[in-house]
One Martini backbone bead per residue (centre of mass of N, CA, C, O) as a GRO file, in nm:
protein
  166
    1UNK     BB    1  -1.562  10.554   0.446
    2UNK     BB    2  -1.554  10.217   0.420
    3UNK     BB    3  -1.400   9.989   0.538
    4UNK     BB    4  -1.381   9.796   0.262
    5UNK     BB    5  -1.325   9.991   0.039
    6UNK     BB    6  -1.210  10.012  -0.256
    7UNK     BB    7  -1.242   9.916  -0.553
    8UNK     BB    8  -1.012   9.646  -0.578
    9UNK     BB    9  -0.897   9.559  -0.285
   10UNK     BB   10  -1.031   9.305  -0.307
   11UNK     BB   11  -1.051   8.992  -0.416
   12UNK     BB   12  -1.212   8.982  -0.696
   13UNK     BB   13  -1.211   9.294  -0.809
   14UNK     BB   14  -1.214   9.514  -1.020
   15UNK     BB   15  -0.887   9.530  -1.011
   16UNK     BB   16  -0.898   9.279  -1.169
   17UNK     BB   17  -0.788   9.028  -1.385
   18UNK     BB   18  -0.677   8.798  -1.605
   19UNK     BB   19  -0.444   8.544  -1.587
   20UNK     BB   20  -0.269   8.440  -1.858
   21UNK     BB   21  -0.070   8.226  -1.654
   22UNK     BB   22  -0.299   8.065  -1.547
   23UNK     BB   23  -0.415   7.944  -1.812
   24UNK     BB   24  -0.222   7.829  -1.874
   25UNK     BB   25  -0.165   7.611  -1.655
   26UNK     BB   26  -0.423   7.494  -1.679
   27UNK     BB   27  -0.410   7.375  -1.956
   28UNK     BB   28  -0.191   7.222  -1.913
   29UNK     BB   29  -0.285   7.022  -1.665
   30UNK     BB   30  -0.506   6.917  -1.839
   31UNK     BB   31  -0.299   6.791  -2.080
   32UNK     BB   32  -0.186   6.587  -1.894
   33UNK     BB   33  -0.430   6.416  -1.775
   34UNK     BB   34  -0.550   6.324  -2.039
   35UNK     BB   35  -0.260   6.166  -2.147
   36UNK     BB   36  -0.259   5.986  -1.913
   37UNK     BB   37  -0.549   5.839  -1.979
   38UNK     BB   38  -0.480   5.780  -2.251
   39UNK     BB   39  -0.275   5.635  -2.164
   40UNK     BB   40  -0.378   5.374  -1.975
   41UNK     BB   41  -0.570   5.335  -2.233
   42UNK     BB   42  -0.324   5.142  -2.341
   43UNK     BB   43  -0.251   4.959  -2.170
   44UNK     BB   44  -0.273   4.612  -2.066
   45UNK     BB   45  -0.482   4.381  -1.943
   46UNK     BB   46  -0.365   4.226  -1.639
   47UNK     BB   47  -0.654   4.217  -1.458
   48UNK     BB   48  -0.953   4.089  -1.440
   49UNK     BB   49  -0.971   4.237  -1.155
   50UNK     BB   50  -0.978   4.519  -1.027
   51UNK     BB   51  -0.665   4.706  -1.021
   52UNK     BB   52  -0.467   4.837  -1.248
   53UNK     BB   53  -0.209   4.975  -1.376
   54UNK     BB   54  -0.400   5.241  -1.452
   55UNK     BB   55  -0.484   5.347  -1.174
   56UNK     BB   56  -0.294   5.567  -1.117
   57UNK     BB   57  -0.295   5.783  -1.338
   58UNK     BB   58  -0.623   5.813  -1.305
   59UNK     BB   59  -0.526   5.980  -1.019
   60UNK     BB   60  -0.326   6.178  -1.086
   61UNK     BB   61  -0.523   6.301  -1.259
   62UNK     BB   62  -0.738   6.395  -1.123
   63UNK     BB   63  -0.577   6.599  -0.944
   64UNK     BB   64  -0.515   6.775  -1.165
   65UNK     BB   65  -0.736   6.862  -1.226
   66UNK     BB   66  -0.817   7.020  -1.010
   67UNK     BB   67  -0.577   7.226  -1.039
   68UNK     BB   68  -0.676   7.340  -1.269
   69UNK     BB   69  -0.973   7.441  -1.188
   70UNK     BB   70  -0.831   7.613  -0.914
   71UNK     BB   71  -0.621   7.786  -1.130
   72UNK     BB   72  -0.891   7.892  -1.341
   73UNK     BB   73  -1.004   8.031  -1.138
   74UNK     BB   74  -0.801   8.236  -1.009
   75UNK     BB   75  -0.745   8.336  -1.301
   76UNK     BB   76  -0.957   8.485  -1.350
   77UNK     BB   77  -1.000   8.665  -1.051
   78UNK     BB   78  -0.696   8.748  -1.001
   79UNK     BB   79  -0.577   8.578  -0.738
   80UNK     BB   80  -0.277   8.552  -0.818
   81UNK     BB   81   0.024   8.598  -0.766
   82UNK     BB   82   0.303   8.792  -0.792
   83UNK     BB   83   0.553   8.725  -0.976
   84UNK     BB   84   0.880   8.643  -0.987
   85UNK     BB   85   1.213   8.690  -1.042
   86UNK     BB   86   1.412   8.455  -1.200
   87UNK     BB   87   1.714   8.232  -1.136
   88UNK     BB   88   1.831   8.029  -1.399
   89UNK     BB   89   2.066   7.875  -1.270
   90UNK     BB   90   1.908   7.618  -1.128
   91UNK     BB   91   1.764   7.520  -1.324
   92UNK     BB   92   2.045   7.476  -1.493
   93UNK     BB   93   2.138   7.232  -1.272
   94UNK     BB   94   1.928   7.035  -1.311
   95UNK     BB   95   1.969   6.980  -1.604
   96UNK     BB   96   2.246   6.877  -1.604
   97UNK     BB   97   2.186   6.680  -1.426
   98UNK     BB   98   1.992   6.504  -1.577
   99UNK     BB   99   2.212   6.558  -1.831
  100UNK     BB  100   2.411   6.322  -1.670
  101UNK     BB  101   2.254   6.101  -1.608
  102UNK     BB  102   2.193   5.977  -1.894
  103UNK     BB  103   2.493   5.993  -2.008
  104UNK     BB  104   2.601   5.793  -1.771
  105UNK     BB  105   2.406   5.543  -1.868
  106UNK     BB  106   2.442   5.546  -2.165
  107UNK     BB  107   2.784   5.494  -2.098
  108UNK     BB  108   2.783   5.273  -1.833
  109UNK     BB  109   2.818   5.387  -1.587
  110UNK     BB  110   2.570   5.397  -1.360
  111UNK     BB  111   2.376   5.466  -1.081
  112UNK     BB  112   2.534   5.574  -0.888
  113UNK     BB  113   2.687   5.833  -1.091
  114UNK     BB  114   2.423   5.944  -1.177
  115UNK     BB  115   2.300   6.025  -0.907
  116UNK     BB  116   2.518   6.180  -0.795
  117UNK     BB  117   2.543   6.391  -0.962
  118UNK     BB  118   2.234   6.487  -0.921
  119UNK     BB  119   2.284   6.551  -0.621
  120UNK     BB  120   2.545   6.773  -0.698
  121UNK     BB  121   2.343   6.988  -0.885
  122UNK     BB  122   2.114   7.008  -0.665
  123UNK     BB  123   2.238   7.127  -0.420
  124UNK     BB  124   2.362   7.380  -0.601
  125UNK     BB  125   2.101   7.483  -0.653
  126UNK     BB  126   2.008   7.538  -0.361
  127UNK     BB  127   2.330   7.645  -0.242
  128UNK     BB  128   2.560   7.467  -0.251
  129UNK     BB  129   2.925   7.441  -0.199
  130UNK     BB  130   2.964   7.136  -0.109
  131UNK     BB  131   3.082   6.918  -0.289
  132UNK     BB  132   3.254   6.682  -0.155
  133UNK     BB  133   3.044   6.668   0.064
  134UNK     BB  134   2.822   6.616  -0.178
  135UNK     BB  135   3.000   6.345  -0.291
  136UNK     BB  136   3.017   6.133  -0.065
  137UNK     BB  137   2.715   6.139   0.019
  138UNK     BB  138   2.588   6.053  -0.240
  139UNK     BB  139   2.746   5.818  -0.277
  140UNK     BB  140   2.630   5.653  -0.008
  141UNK     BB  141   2.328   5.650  -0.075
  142UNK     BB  142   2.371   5.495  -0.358
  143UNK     BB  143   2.458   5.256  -0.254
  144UNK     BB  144   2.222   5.182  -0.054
  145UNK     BB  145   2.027   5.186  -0.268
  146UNK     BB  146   2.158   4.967  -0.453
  147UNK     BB  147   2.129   4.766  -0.291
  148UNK     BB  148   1.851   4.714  -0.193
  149UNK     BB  149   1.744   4.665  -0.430
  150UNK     BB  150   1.923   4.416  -0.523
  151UNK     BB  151   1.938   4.252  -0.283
  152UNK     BB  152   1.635   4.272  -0.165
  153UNK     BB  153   1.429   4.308  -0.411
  154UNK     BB  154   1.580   4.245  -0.699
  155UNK     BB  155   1.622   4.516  -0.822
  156UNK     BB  156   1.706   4.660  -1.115
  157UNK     BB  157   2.010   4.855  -1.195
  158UNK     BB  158   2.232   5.023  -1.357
  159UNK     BB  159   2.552   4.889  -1.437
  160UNK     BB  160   2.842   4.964  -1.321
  161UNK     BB  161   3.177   4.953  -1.199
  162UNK     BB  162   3.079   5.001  -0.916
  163UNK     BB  163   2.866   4.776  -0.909
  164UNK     BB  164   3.092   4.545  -0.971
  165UNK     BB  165   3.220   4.534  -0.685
  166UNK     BB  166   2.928   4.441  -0.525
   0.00000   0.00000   0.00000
């Protein structure tokens, strides 16, 4: 028997198989890029000269695309690892911290309050334990957050009762 191994011993060999959830993700990635670029020539020309705001989207779709086609690749020839299974908790403590953002805006809690929500269930998400302590943290680098904007950029953003004391 030869060094190289029986076929199929190494990536590319007749033992794989083509990933269907690989060329899922490629032609998702695809079509998310395609999006981009369909709503960027939406926006309206504000620019006579140079790159206006379309050119950002452009980009990101742009490497999309690669994305697409590396993942599209590699979904051929079988070459993508094997999933693991996934623990569904952290997905949905981002959601709810998600929904607990637009919540807290859409009810006017304001930018602090709901940043630091999404912060303290993004925390927990990925396994920390110290509420208290990520709820302090949280507040503090929002409300810093917001001071910057406000004060130093001049802009705004979602106004509620900690925002309107500073």
């Amino acid at each position: 028997m030869t060094s190289e191994g029986a076929p199929g011993d190494h990536p590319g060999g007749a033992g794989r198989r083509v990933d269907r959830a690989g060329l899922v993700v490629a032609a998702a990635l695809a079509a998310l890029a395609a999006v981009l670029v369909w709503d960027a020539n939406k926006l309206p020309a504000t620019s006579m000269y140079g790159m206006g705001p379309e050119a950002m989207p452009v980009v990101i779709a742009s490497g999309l695309v690669l994305l697409a086609i590396g993942n599209l690749i590699d979904a051929l020839r079988g070459n993508l690892p094997p999933r693991e299974s996934m623990d569904q908790k952290p997905v949905w403590l981002i959601i709810v911290g998600l929904a607990l953002l637009i919540g807290i805006i859409g009810f006017g809690g304001g930018f602090i309050l709901a940043t630091s929500a999404l912060f303290v269930t993004t925390s927990a998400a990925f396994g920390r334990r110290a509420v208290v302590a990520d709820s302090a943290i949280a507040l503090v680098l929002t409300t810093l957050i917001y001071l910057a904007f406000d004060k130093l950029l001049t802009l705004s953003l979602p106004a509620g009762p900690l925002e309107r004391l500073l």
